[in-house]
N, C-alpha and C positions, 0 to 999 in steps of 0.2 A: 316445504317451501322455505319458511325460516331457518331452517337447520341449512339447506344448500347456501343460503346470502352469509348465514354468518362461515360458513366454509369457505366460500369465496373470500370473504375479508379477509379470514387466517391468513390465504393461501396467499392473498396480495401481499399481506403484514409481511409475513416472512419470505416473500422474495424481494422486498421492497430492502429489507435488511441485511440478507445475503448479498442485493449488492451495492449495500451502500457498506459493508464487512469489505468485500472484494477491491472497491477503489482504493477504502483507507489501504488494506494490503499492500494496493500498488502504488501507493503516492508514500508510505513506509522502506519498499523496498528500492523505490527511486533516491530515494531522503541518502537508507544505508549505499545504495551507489555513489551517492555526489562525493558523500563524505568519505566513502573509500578511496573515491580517484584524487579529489584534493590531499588526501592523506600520503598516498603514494608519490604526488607531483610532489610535494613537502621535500618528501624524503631522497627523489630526485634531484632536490636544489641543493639538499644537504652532501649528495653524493659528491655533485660535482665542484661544491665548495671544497669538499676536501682532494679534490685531485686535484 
């Protein structure tokens, strides 16, 4: 009986982790988005500064 509850905990622990892993993931690869497309707009201003 003990050994299932503390298996249940595990199991919660570690999917409680997996996705709080998962968001950060996706709140990192939104970050590297922004700061791609601002990078790119940059280099757009720059373009047409020079034409």
């Amino acid at each position: 009986m003990l050994h299932d509850e503390m298996e249940n905990i595990f199991k919660d622990e570690l999917i409680q982790r997996v996705e709080v892993a998962v968001e950060n993931k996706a709140v990192t690869m939104q970050t590297v988005e922004a700061k791609k497309n601002s990078y790119f707009q940059g280099l757009k201003k720059m373009v047409n500064l020079l034409q």
